[in-house]
N, C-alpha and C positions, 0 to 999 in steps of 0.2 A: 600611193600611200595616202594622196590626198581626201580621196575615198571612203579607203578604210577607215580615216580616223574620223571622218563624218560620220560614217557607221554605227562605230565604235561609240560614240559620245551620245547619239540617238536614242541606241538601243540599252545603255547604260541607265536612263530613262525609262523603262519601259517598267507594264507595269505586272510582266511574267518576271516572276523571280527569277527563272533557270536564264532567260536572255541577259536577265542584267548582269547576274553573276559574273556569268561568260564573256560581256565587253568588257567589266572591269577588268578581272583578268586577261583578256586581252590590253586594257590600257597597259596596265601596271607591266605587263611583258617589254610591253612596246618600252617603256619607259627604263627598264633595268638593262636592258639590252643596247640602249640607243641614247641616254639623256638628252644631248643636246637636239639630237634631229627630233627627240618625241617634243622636246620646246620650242621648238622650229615650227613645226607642223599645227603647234596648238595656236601660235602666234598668228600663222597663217590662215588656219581658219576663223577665228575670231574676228581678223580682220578683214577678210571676204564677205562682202555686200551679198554675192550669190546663193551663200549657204544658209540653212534652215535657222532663223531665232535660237532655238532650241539648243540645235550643236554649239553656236556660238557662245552662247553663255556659259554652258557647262564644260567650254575648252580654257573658257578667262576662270573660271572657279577653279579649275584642275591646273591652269597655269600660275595662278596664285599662292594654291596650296604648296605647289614644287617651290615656292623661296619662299614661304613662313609656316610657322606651327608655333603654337601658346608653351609647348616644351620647350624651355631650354635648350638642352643638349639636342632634340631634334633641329629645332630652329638652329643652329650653328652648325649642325650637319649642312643643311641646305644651302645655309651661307657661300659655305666653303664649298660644295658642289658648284655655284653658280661661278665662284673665284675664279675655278679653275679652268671651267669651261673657254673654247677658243674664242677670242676677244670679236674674229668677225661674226662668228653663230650670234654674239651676244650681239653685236651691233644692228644684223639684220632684225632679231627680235623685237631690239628696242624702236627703230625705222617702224618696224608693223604696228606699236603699238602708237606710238605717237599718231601716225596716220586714222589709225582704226577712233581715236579720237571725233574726226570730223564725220562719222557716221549717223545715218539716220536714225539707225536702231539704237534706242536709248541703253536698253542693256547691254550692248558692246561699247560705245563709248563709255557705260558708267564702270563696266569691269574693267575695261581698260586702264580708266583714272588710277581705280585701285593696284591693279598691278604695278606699271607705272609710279608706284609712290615704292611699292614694296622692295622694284630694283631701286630705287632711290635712297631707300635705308641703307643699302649694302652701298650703294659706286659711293655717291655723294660725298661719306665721312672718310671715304679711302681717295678722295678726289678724280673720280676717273669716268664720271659723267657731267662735264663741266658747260658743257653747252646746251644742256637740259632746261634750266630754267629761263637762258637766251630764250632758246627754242618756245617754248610755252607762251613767256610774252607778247611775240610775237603776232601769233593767236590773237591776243587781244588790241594789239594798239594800232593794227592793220582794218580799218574801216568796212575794208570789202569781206571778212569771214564772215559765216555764217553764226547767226546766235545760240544754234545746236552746237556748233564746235566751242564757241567760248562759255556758255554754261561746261561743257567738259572739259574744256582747259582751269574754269575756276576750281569745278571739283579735285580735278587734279592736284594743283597749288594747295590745295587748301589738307588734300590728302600728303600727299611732301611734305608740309608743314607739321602734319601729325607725327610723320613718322621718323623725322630725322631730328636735330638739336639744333637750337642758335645761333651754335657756333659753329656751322658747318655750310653758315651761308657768310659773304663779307658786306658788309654795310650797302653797298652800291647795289645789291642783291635785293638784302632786304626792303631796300625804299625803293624799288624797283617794283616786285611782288605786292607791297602795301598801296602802289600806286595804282596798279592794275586792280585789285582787290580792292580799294575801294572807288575807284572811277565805276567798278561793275555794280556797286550798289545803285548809282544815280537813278534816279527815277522816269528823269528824260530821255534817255540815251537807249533804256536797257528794256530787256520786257520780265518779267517777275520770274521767269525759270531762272532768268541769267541773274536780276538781284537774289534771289536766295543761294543761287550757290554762291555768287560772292560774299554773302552777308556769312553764309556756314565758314567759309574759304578765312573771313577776318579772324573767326573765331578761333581755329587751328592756329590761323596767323599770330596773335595777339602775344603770344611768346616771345616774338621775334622784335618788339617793336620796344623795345627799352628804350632805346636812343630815339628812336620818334615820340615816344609820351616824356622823354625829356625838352623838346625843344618843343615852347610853348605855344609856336605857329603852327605847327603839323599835328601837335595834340589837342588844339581847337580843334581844325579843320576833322579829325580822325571823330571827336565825338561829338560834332556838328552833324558830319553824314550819320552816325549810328543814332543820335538821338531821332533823326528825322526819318532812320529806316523802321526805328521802333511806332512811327504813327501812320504805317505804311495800310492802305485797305485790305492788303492780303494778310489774315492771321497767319502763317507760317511762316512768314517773313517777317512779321512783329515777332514772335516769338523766336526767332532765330536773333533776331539784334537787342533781345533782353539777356537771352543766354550770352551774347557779347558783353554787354555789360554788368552784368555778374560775374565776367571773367576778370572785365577789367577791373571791377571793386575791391579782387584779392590779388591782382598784380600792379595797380599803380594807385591804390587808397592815397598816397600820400601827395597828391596833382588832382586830386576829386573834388576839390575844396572850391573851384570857379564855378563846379556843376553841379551842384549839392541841390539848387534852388528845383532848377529844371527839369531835377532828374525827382526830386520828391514830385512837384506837379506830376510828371509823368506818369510815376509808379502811382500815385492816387487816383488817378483819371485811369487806369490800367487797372489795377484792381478793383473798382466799382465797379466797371463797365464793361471791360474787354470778354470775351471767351476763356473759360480756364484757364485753357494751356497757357495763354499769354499772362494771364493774372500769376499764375504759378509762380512764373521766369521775374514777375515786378517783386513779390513778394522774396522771392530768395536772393534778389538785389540785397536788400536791407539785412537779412541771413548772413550773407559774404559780409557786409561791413559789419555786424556785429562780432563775426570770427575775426576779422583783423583787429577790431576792437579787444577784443578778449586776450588776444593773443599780446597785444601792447601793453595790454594794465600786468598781466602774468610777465613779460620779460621788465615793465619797468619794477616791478616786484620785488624779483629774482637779482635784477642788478643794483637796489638801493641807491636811485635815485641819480645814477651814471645817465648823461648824455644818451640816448638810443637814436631808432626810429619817432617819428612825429605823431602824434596824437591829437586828428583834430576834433574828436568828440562828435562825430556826427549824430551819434546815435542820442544824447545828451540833447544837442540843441534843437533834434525833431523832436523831444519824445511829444509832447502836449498836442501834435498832429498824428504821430507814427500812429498813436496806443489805439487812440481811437477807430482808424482805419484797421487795426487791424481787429480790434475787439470785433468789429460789423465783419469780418469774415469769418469766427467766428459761429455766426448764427447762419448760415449758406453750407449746413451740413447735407447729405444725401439721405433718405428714408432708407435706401439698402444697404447704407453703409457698415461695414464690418471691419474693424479695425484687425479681424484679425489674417483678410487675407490682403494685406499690402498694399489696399488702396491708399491712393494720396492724392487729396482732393484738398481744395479754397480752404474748409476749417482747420484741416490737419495743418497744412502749410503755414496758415495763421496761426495755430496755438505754438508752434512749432519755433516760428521766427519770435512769437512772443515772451517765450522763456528764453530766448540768448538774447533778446532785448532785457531780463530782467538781471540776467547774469552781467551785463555788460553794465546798467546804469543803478544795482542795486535796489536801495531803500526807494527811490525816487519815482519807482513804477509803480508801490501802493496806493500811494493815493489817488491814482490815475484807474486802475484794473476796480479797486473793490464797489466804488459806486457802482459799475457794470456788474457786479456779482450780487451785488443787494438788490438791485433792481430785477435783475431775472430770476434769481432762485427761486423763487415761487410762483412763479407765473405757470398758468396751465397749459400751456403749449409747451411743448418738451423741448424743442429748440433751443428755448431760454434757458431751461432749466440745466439743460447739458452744455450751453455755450459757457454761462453762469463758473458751472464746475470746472468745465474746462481751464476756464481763465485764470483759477484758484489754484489750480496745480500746474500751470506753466510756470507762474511765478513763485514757484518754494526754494528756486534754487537761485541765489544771488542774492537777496535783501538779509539783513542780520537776524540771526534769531530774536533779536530785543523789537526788533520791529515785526518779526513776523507771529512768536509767541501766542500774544495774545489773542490774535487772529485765529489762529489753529487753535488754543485750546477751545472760544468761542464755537470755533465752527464743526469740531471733531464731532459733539452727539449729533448734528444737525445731516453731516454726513453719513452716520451709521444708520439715521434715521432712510436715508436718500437710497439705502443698500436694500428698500423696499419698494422702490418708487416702481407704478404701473409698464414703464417705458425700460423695455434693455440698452438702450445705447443709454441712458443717464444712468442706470444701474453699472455699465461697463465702464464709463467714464469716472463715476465715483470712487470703483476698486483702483482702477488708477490712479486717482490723485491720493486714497489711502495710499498707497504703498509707494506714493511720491514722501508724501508725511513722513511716512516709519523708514523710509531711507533717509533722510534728510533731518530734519528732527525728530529723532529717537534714537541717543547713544548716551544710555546712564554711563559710562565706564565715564564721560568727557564731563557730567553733569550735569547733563538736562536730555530728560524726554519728555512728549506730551503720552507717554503712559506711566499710569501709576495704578499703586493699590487699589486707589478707588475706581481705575475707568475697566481695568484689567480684564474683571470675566465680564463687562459689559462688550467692550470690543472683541473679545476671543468669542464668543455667541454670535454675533452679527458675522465674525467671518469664517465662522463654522457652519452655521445657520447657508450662509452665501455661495459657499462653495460649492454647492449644492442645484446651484442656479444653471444656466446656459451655459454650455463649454466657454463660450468666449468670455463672459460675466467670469464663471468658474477660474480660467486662467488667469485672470486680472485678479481675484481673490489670492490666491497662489502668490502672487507675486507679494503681494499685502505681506504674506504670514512669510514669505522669504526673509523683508526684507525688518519685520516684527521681531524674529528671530535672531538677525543678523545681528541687533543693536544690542546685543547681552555677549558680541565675541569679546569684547574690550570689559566685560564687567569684572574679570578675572576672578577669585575666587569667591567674590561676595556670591548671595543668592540670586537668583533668577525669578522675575514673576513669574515666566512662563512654565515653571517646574513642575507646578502640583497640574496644571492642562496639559502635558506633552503625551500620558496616554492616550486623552482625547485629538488633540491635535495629531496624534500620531495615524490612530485610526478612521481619523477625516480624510487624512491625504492618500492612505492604501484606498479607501473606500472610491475616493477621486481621481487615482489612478488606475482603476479596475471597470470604470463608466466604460457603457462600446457606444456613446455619442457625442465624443470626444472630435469625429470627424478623420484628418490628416494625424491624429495624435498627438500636436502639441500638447493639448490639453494631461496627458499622459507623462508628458517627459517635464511639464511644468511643475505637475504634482511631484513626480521622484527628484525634481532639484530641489522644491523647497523643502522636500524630505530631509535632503541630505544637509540641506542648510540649519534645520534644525537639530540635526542629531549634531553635527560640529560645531556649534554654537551653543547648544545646551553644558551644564554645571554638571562635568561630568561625577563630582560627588553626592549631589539629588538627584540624578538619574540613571545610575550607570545599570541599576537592576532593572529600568524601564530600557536601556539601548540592549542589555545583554536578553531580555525577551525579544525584542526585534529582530537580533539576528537567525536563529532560527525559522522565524517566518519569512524571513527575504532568505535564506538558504531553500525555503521548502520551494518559494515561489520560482526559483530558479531553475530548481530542480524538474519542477513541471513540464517549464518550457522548453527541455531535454526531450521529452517524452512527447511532446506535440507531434501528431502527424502531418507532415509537411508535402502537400500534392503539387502546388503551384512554387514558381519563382515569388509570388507576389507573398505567400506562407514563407518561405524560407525569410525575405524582408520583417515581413512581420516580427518572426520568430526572434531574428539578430537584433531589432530596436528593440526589443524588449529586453534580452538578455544583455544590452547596452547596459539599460537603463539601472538593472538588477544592480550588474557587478556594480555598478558603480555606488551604488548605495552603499554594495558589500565592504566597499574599499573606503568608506569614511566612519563604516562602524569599524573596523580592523583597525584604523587609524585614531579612532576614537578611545577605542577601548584598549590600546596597547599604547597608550600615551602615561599611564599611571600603573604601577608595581601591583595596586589592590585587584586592575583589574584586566591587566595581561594574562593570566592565568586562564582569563574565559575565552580569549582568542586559544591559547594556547593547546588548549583543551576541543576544540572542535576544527583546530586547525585542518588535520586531516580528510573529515569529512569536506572543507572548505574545496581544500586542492583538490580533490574527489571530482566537485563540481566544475570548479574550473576547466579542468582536463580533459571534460564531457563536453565544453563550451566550445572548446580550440577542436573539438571532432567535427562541430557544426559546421566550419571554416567558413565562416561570417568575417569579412574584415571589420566592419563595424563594433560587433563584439572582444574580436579580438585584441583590439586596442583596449576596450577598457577593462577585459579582463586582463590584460597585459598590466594595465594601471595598479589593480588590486592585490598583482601576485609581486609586485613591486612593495605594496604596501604587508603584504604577507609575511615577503621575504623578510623585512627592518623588526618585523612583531615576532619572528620565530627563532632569529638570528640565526646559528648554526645548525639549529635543527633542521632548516630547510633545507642542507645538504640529502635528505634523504630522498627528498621529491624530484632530485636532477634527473635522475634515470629516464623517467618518465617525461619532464617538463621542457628536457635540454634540443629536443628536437623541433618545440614551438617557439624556442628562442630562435634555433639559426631559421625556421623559416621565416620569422619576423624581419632576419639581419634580410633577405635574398626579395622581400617585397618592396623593389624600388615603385610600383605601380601605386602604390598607393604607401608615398613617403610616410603619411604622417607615423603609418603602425611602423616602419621600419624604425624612426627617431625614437619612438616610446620602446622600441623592443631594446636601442641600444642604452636609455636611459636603464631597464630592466640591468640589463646586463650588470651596471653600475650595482643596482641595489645588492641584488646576489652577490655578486664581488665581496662588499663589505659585510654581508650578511654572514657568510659562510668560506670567506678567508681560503684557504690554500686549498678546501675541498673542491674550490672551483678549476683546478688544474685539470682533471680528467678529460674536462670538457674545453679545455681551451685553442685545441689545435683547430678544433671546429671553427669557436667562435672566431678565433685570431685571422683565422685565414677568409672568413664572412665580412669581418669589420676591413681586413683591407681593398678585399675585392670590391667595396662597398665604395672606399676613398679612392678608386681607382676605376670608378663607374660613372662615365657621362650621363649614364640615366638615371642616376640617382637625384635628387633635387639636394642642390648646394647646402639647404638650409640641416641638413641632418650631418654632413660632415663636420661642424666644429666640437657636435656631441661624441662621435665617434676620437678623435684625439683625447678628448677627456675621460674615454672609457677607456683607453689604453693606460689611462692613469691609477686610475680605479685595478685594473687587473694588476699593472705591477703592483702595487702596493699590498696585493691581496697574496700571490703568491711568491713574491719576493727574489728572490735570486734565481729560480725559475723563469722569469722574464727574458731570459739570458738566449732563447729558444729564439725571441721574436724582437728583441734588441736592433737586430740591423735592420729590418724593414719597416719596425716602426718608425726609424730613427730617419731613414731614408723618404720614410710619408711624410713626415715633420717638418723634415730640410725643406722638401718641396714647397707644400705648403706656404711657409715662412716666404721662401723666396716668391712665392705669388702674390703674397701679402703687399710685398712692395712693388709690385709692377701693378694693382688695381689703380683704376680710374678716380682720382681722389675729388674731382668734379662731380663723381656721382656719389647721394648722400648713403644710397641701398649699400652700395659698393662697401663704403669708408666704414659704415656697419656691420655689414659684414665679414668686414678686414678684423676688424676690433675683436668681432667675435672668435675667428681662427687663432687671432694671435692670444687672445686670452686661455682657448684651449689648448692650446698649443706649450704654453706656461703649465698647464694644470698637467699635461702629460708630463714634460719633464720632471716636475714637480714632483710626481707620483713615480716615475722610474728611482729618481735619483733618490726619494728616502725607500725605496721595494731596496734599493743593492746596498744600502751607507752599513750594512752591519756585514756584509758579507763578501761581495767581491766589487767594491768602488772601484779599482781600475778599471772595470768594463767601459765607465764612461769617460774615463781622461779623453780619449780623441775624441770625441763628442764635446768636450768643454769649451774647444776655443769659439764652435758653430754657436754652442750656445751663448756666450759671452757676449758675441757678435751681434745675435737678435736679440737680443736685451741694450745693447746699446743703441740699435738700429731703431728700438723700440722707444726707448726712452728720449730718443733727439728726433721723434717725429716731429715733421714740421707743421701739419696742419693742427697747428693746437687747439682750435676753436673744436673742430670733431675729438678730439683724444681728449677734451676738460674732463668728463666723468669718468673716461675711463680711467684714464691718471691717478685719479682722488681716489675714486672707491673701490676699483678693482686690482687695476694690473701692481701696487707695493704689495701686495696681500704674495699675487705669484712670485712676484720676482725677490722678495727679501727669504721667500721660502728656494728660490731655485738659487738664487746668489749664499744664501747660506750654507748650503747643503753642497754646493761644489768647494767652496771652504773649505768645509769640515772632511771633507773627501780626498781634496789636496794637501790638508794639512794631515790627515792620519796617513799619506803616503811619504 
């Protein structure tokens, strides 16, 4: 078999489709047939010296794959596959892989590492791989191994570390691992394959070392080595012991205080000098302490001045060094640079850490940043001009409006003026820091913006005029007139400047959506959000006769792209981002316009052609589209109320396929919020169709492949249906009630150590309240004994709930959500017991 599966893994490889096919298929045989001996076999070959490179690798890749996957419920299939498996199969495996460590072939010992961490996730927290990390040690503290083996033993470690929790090694463990880990950094001892993987190895590590960055000797010593691994001649090892200490800026800020000195030198003499990559890692040092920074001043906020965490202002006593170093990054832009395909280069990183530098030390950064800004803004080298800009829109966010005011209003024509300039990156940078402006200072509703009457069609020209420009310039515009827009939601019924331009505005941004050099499309989907941000944000009393012509036009445009001939997969993509982008517009005018009595009527009234379209959309079977015409026909449903009952015939068959798309969860969550809308839209009409749905939503809560995050919606639709069809619910009573219990009872066996967990707990028990909630007034008129035997379970998780212990995670939920369910589900059992 030894053979075969050399073969087999080869030819897997190969670059005839029909062979490859046919090894896979032969793996996958071999594997459902056989688990443990096909993990045997791969163990085996991977760690055989004799066999091809090739095989080898792609037996650690297929043996990796078999204990993890990014799914959930697949990942816990595998898990449990591996549990079960017999303990010597597993034992021999693990013998192979350890071994296969001291190999010459760097890709067998490096897949090795990896494997080797991934059983470690599973034994380790279940304690049944306990001489593992002995073993590894070992490796290193043995003088006579070889430097190939302890580079793979560090990797190793350092992979362990990723994969497992802190508490899942005992102290003796950890300063064991930390010791080897960082003895591997030394620069005497080690040769630079075996310091980088130590130095990666610390960084995995660094979790684990709470109790060493508490004791003041070992927390020298720990950033003694890293500081002096950060001035190491190899940049990937510099870079490797900055990204250390960026880790450790957000896990032990409050012990950084002895090294504050050393570490500024450092990071200054690093960002002047060093190679990007390295400069990147010094500059997101100061990054990390800005967010721990930020995050102190927001909880000392929040708690009025109570005792917290310490605050030693680091960011405060650099700044009169920080600002400056970082302004000269700054001007170290690229000539090709394009902000809009994701580069992240020296300037971006600098303007970047320089606006949570301003967020962190407020007003105290002006007068530091603006000399930089007066001195380049006109300077002929575009460098200056765009560093200049740049610097001006990092800092809009943190300093007070009384301090920044008069800045902005000074600088606003000089800007619109800049919306000219010869150079696109200072044209793309300027629409930026507009539409930093118009987020940030421009919200009349609050009492101040820097637009008024008099600047109004000057600026609405410039970025109509602009839009018009480079897609990327283009996009940056877009965002300007988003965020322009945005600051008239809080104006509430006063007028709008932007009222009597929102034709124009309207027909800039179809005009800017219909470009085909646009490129990937952003540019495309930029235009229909700030579309849609204006039509939401517009007075719908001065404009409703300008949204109710809109909708037609985006019906018609819809309608088109029904009719598209579609030849390639690449066309059908196309096809569905577009018809995205449509519905969605469609479903903030439908929202818009069925918000007010005057002017429901015009939904009302072309409602049917609407669902027309729709209907046509769900034929395309585009997931992409489907969601958000899924969104729209939610928004349909609330603007037509009953009368939507007519369109079920038709529409009820896009609902359960929504509920049966565990593949792609997000449509399945939107389809069950749907569900919801309709319920209340159309009340008991939705019975016809509920045997469908009922029996969709539970298969759905009874689906490991569902993603966790869509069942708390699904218990809240069950709430929504009773209450829509009332004593009818009587049908689906036991098995919802039996999803519930469970549920509940999981609630209390999650991992209250983990924070996703406790969240996610919060979230089921709050839907979980919203179900009963919705049963128990669907029966209070009609047959209330159905839920006596139900009362005491409920009673039970309401008390279970109310005397949770971890009260730090339950604060919010406490306050603002769960009296709202439980004074409705505690009343209503009441009222239930007493009319009995």
């Amino acid at each position: 078999m030894a053979v075969e599966i050399t073969q087999f893994l080869l030819y897997a490889q190969s670059a005839d489709a029909k062979i490859r096919t046919e090894a896979e298929s032969n793996l996958r045989q071999f594997q459902e047939q056989n688990l443990p001996a096909f993990l045997l076999s791969l163990s085996v070959e991977l760690s055989n010296n004799e066999k091809p490179t090739e095989s080898r690798r792609l037996a650690g890749i297929v043996l990796k794959n078999s204990l993890d996957a990014k799914d959930a419920a697949r990942k816990e299939h595998l898990v449990q596959q591996w549990v079960a498996m017999d303990i010597s199969i597993k034992s021999q495996i693990k013998d192979l892989l350890l071994r296969t460590l001291g190999s010459s072939v760097t890709e067998a010992s490096h897949t090795s590492a990896q494997v080797i961490a991934k059983i470690a996730s599973i034994e380790i927290p279940r304690k049944e791989w306990p001489e593992l990390i002995g073993s590894l040690l070992i490796n290193m503290t043995q003088q006579d191994r070889p430097a190939a083996l302890k580079q793979a033993t560090l990797e190793t470690l350092g992979y362990v570390c990723e994969e497992i929790s802190h508490q899942d090694l005992v102290q003796d463990e950890v300063n064991s691992v930390l010791t080897a880990v960082v003895q591997g950094m030394n620069l005497a001892e080690h040769s630079s394959e075996v310091r980088l993987a130590a130095t990666r190895a610390l960084y995995n590590a660094l979790d684990f070392a709470q109790t060493n960055f508490e004791n003041e000797m070992e927390r020298n010593y720990i950033m003694k080595v890293v500081c002096e691994t950060a001035m190491s001649k190899e940049a990937e090892i510099r870079q490797s012991a900055f990204e250390c200490l960026v880790s450790i800026a957000s896990m032990y800020y409050e012990v950084l205080d002895p090294y504050m000195q050393t570490l500024f030198e450092l990071t200054l003499k690093t960002v002047r000098g060093d190679e990007e990559a390295v400069a990147l890692q010094a500059i997101e040092f100061w990054s990390s302490i800005c967010d721990e920074e930020i995050e102190l001043q927001e909880y000392e906020s929040a708690e009025s001045g109570d005792s917290g965490p310490h605050h030693s202002h680091f960011i405060e006593k650099a700044l009169s060094s920080l600002v400056p170093m970082l302004l000269d990054t700054l001007l170290k832009q690229e000539d090709d640079q394009d902000q809009d395909d994701g580069v992240w280069n020296l300037s971006m990183a600098g303007g970047t850490c320089l606006g949570l530098v301003a967020r962190t030390v407020g007003d105290a950064i002006v007068p530091l940043v603006m000399p930089f800004v007066e001195a380049n803004i006109l300077k002929p080298e575009w460098r200056c001009r765009e560093a200049a800009t740049y610097a001006f829109g990092s800092i809009l966010e943190g300093p007070t409006i009384e301090k920044l005011s008069p800045l902005v209003y000074a600088g606003l024509d000089f800007l619109l003026n800049a919306m000219r300039d010869e150079n696109r990156h200072v044209k793309d940078t300027t629409a930026w820091t507009l539409s930093r402006i118009f987020e940030l200072l421009h919200s009349p509703g609050s009492g101040f913006s820097v637009i008024s009457p008099a600047n109004i069609q000057r600026v609405l020209g410039v970025l109509l005029e602009s839009v018009k420009d480079a897609p990327n310039v283009a996009e940056k515009v877009c965002g300007a007139i988003y965020y322009l827009a945005q600051g008239y939601e809080d104006a509430g019924t006063s007028s709008s400047l932007l009222s009597p331009y929102l034709p124009q505005i309207i027909s800039s941004l179809i005009e800017t959506a219909e470009r085909t050099d646009g490129g990937d499309s952003k540019l495309r989907s930029s235009a229909y959000e700030t579309l849609n941000e204006v039509v939401r944000c517009s007075n719908i009393v001065e404009t409703s006769h300008i949204i109710a012509q809109l909708l037609p036009v985006i019906m018609n445009k819809l309608g088109q792209t029904v009719e598209h001939q579609i030849i390639s997969s690449d066309d059908r993509e196309k096809q569905g981002d577009l018809q995205a982008l449509l519905c969605g517009v469609l479903q903030v005018i439908i929202q818009k316009l069925s918000n007010t009595d005057d002017t429901k009527p015009i939904i009302l009234q072309a409602a049917d052609q609407i669902m027309i379209l729709f209907l046509k959309v769900f034929a395309c079977r585009s997931s992409t589209v489907h969601e958000e015409a899924m969104l729209a026909i939610g928004a349909l449903a609330y603007a037509t109320g009953p009368k939507f009952g007519k369109y079920m015939v038709e529409f009820h068959k896009y609902l359960e396929m929504g509920l049966q798309n565990f593949e792609e969860y997000q449509v399945c969550a939107i389809t069950v919020g749907v569900v919801g809308d309709v319920c209340r839209a159309i009340d008991e009409d939705i019975l016809p169709y509920c045997d469908g749905i009922m029996s969709h939503l539970v298969k759905d809560l009874a689906s490991g492949e569902l993603h966790r995050s869509v069942k708390p919606a699904i218990f809240s639709c069950f709430g929504d249906i009773a209450l829509a069809i009332g004593v009818h619910f009587e049908n689906y009573l036991h098995v919802a009630i039996q999803m519930m219990q469970g549920a509940a009872g999981l609630c209390s066996q999650m991992d209250t150590n983990d924070e996703e967990m406790v969240e996610y707990g919060n979230q089921l028990r709050r839907s979980i309240f919203e179900a009963y909630s919705g049963i128990l007034q669907g029966f209070k008129n009609s047959k209330p004994e159905l839920m006596l035997p139900h009362a005491e379970k409920l009673l039970q998780f309401i008390e279970l709930v109310s005397r949770d212990r971890h009260r730090y995670h339950w604060l919010l939920f406490r306050i603002f959500i769960l009296p709202m369910c439980l004074v409705c589900s505690i009343l209503t059992i009441l009222i239930l017991l007493w009319g009995l």
